[in-house]
N, C-alpha and C positions, 0 to 999 in steps of 0.2 A: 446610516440606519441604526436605531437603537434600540430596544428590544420594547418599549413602547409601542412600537409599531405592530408587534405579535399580538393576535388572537386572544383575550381573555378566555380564561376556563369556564370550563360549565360549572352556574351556582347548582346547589342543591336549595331545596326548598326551604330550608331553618339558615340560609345564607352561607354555609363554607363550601368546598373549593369539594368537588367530588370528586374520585380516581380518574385519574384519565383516560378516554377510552381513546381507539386509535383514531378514530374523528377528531376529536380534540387537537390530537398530536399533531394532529396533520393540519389544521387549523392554525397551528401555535407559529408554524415551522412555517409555512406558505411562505408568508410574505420577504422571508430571506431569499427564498431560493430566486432572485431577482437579479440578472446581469446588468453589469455597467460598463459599455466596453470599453467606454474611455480608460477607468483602473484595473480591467484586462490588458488590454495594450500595453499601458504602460508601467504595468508590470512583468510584462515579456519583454518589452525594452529596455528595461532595469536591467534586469536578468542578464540578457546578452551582452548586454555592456560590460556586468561584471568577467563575466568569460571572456570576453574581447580584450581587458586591462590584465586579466590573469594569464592568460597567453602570450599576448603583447611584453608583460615583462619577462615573460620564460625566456620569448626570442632576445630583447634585447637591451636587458638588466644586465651585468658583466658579471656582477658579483654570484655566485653561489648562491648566497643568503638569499640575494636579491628573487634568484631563479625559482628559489623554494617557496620565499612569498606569493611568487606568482603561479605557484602550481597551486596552492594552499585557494588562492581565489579564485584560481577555475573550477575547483573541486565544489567552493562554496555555490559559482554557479551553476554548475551540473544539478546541486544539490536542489536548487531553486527551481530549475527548469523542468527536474523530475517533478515535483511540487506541483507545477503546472501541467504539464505533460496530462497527470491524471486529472486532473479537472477539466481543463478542455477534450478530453477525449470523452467525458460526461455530457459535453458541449454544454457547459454551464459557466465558462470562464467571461464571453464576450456572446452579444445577441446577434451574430452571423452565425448560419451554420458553417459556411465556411472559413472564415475566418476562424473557428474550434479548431477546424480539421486541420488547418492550413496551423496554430499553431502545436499542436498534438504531434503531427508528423514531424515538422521541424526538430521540434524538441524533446520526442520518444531516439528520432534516428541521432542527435548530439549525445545522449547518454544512453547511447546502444542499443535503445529496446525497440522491435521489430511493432510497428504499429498493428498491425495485423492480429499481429498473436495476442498483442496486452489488450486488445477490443477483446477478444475472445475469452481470453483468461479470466481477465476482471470481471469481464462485464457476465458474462455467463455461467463462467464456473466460481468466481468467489462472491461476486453480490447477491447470484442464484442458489447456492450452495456453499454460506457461509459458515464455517468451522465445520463442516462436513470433512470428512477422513478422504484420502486422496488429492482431492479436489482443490486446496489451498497450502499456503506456507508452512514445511517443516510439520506435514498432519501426525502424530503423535502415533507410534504401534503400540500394541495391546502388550502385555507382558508374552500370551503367549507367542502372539506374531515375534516378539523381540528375539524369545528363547531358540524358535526355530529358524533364525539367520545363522550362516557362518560365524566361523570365529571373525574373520575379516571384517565382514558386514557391522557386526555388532561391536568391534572399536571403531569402527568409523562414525555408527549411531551414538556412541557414547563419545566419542570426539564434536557432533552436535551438539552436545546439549553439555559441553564443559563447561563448569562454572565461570569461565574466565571470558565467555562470548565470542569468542575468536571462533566456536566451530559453524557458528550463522551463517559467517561471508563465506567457510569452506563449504556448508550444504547449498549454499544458494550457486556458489562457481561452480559444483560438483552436479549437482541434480536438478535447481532448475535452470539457469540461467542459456543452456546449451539448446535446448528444447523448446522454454518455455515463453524464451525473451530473444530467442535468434534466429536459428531455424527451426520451422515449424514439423513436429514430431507425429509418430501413426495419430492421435489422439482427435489432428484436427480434422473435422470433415475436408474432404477430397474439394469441394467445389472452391475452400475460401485457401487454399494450399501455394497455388500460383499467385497468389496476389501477396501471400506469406514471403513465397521468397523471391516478389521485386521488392517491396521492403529490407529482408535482408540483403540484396543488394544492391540497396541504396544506406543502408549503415556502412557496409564492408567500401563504398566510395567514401564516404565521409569520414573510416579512420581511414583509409589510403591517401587521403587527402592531406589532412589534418598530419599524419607521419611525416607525410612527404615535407611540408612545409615546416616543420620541426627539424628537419636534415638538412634539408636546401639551406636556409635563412642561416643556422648556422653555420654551416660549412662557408657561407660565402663571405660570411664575416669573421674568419676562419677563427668560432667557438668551436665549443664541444657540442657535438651535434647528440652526443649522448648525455651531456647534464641536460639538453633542452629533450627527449624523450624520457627522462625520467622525471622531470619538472614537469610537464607540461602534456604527457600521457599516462604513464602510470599514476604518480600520486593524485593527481582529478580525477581517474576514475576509482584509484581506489577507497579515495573518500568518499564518492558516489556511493558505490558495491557495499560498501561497509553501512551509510549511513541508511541505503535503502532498505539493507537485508535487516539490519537491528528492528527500522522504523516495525517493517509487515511483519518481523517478529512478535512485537512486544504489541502491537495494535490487538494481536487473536489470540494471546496464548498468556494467561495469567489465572491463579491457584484459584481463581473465583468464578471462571471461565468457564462454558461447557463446551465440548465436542460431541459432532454426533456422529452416526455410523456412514447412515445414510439422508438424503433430504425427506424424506417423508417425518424422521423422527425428529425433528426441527422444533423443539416445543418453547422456545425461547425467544420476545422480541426482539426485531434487528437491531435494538440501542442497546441490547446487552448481550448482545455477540461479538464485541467489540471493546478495546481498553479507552478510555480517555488520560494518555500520558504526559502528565504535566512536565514544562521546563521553564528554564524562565521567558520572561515575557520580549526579551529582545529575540532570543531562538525562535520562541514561536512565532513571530513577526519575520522574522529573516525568511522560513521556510513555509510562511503561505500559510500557515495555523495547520498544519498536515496533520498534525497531532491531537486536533482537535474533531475526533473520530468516532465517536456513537451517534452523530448527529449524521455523517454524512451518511450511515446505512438507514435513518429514515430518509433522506430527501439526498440522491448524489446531485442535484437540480441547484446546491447551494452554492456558490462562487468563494472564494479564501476571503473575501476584501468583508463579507460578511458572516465567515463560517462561527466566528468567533463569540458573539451576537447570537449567532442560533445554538451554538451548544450551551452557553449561556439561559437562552430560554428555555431548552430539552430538561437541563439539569432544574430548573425551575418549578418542573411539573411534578405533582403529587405521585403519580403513578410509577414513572421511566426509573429502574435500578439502573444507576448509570456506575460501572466498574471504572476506579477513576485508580492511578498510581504516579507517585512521583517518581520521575527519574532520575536516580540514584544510582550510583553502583551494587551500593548495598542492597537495593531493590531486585535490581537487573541478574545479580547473583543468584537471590531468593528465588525468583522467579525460574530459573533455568534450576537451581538445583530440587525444585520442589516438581516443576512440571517436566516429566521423562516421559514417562507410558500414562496411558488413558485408558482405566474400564468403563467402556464404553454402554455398559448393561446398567451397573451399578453406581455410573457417573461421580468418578471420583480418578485422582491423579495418583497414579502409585511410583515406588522407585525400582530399580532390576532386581531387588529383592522381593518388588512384591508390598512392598509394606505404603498403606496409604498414607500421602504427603499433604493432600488438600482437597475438600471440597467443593464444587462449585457452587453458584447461587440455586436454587431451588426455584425454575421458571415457575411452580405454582404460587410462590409469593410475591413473580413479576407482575406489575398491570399492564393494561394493553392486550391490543386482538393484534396477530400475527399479520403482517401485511397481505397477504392473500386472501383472508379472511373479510377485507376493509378494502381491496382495490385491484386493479387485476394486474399491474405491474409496478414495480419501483420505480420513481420519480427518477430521470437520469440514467437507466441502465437501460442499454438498446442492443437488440440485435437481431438478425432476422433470423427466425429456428426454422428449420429444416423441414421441408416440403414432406404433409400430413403430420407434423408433429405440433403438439404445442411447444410454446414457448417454454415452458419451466423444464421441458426433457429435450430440446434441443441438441445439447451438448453431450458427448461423450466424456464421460468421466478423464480428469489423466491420472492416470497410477503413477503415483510418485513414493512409493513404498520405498523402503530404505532395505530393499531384496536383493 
């Protein structure tokens, strides 16, 4: 598909191209959001394969070197799987519905995350309550929330957000991955709780598995049953944990970026609540265009094999401020040492001194009407809300304050 296939703009009357309203948008974007499950499929088959040959050599490469290469390729697999994971849990990867679920569960429980809980997280509290305070990745304290934590608290906040990124993968091991991605915490409603934790245990099977056959296989071939669990369990997932936590960092949180307190004060289109983070074009093809990210909070309806093509077209339009950054170190640096704390009143990034670092885009110079405004839900985001409620107050917030 190629962006020839998108929607033409509205002309104005003297013939040029008029702001986009969210009709438009949504016009432009359709015709991506189109599954093919043939390059589903076999793009999960890809995937697994690769995990299959990076395990495969953990067990039975001899060499060290060899061991590491093949923990090195599981990691990449994981990496890929997560990639997919969230798309088919959108059920937008292939045109079964079960075939989604059936790949989503697969491949949430290979890179640990509790399918239960990432339906709820994602889909309710981050696509419903995007850079909303609590409720998403590493949500940012106010100065004075900051001042009134312990001494404790506040080097470990400030261990977050060290300029060298290392504190990412420790807030995400630390605060939410325990909760948010394994067992499920007060936060979730009671009725979807038991189904929370056969999920988690159906992970806690699959590393018990996964261990066991990392011991066994060695030992029987009398290797080191411990270079094949550090090959071949720790290093895949810790390129996972690292590459996931960085990814949902750097997707919501950049000097241009707004936060808000709560979801009513939401004044800002879904294409620019989000970063579009460039790398090169083999990364972005390795990992499913994951990075290609203000497209999917208009339509999560859009499949990887096409995402690329549709932020393509999003950036195309008159109207969408699309917050775009390369991926640099030197970026990545910027970005953590410029965004700490968030005045939330007077929307601006400050540092523990207080002193403003960055301001955000000014949504009254965004175009576009706020998708609620234009439609009664997001394309892709499902869940059933809670008996007498609507849908958009379904969910209970999770406090993830750094108290």
């Amino acid at each position: 598909m190629t962006s020839a296939l998108a929607a033409p703009l509205t002309k104005s009357r003297t013939g040029g191209e008029t702001p986009a309203q969210r009709a438009d948008l949504q016009a432009r974007i359709a015709p991506f959001a189109r599954a093919d499950s043939f390059q589903g499929y076999k793009s999960f088959a890809i995937d697994l394969v690769i995990y299959a040959i990076g395990i495969a050599g953990v067990l039975f490469v001899p060499s060290l070197a060899g061991k590491i290469l093949g923990g090195l390729a599981a990691g990449a697999g994981l990496v890929n799987l997560g990639s997919l994971s969230h798309e088919a849990a959108h059920g937008s990867m292939v045109r079964s519905r079960r075939g989604n679920k059936l790949i989503a569960v697969v491949s949430l429980t290979m890179i640990l995350f509790n399918y239960r809980l990432w339906i709820y997280d994602h889909h309710v509290l981050h696509h419903g309550r995007t850079n909303v305070k609590h409720d998403n990745f590493l949500s940012p304290l106010t100065l004075a929330e900051y001042r009134q934590l312990s001494p404790m608290r506040r080097a470990l906040y400030r261990a977050y957000h060290s300029e060298w990124a290392a504190g990412i993968l420790l807030y995400y091991l630390l605060e939410r991955w325990p909760t948010v991605h394994f067992v499920p915490g007060s936060y979730l409603p009671r009725r979807y709780r038991m189904s929370a934790w056969g999920y988690a245990a159906l992970m806690v099977g699959w590393a018990a598995a996964l261990l066991g056959l990392l011991i066994i296989v060695p030992t029987a071939r009398h290797d080191s049953a411990l270079a094949a669990v550090l090959c071949g369990f720790v290093l895949p997932y810790a390129i996972w944990f690292t590459v996931f936590s960085m990814t949902a960092f750097l997707q919501h949180t950049n000097p241009r970026l707004r936060w808000y307190r709560d979801v009513d004060g939401i004044a800002s289109p879904p294409e620019s609540l989000s970063v579009h983070v460039g790398v090169p074009r083999f990364i972005n093809h390795m990992t499913h265009y994951v990075l290609e990210h203000p497209v999917h909070h208009v339509s999560a309806m859009i499949p990887h094999y096409h995402l690329k093509q549709a932020q393509t077209a999003l950036a195309g339009l008159t109207a969408p401020s699309i917050i775009a950054m390369k991926f640099t170190a030197a970026n990545m640096r910027s970005v953590l040492r410029r965004c700490k704390l968030y005045d939330y009143e007077g929307h601006a990034w400050v540092d523990f001194s207080g002193a403003v670092t960055a301001i955000p885009l000014d949504p009254a110079t965004l175009g576009g009407l706020l998708p609620d405004q234009a439609q009664p839900g997001s394309p892709g985001v499902f869940f059933p809300p809670e008996p007498g409620t609507a849908a958009n107050a379904a969910a209970k917030p999770v406090r993830h304050e750094q108290a």
